[in-house]
N, C-alpha and C positions, 0 to 999 in steps of 0.2 A: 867630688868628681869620681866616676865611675872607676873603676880598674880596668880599662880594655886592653887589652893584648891576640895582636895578629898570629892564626896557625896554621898550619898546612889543615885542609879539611880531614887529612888522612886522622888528621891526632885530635878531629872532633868525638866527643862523646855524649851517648844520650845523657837528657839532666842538662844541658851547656844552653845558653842563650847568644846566639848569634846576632848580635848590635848590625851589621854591616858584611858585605861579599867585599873583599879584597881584590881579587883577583876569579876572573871567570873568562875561559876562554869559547868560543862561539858567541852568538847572538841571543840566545834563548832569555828571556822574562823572567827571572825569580825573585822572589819576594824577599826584600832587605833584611827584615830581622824575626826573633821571634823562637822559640822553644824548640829546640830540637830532642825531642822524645824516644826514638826510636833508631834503632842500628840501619835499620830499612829506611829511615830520611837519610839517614848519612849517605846510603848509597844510591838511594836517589840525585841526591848531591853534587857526586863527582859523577853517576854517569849525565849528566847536566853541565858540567867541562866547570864545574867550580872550585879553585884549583887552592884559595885560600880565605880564611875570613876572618873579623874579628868577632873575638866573644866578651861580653863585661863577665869576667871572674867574680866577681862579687853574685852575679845572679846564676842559681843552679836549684833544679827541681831536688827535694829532698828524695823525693824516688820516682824511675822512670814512668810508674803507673800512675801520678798526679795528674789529678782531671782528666783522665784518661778511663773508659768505661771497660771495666771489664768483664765482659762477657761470660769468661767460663765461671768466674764468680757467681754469679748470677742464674745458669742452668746447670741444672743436673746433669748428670753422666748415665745415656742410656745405651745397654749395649746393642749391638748393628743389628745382630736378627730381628729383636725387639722394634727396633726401626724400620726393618724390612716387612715384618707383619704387618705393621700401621699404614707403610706407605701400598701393599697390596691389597687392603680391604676397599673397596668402594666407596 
């Protein structure tokens, strides 16, 4: 059986898998369960009136970047003027 345990959303962390919304106040549609990734879900979250949820403890991304695409990995660093010449030629 899983380990679930109810927590204010405040003491959500990226990496944490949310089983269930506990507690949400208004109306709004959000999705039961499922990976929470990023500091910016979180705060989606409550501004969403979601006030507490449960998480299985047992399930947690080893880092927040899994299965997660990262961009700046992947391009280089060009500097602005360089950029500005490119985007001013024709």
């Amino acid at each position: 059986m899983p380990n679930l345990k109810r927590i204010p959303v405040t003491q959500l962390k990226p990496g944490q898998f949310v089983v269930d919304i506990s507690q949400q106040l208004g109306h709004m549609r959000v999705s039961a369960s499922g990976w929470v990734r990023t500091q910016i879900a979180i705060n989606e979250l409550i501004a969403k009136g979601i006030v507490s949820v449960v998480i299985n403890e047992e399930k947690h991304l080893k880092s927040k970047n899994d299965d997660a695409l990262s961009i700046k990995d992947n391009l280089g660093h060009v500097p602005f003027n360089q950029e500005l010449d490119a985007a001013k030629k024709p």
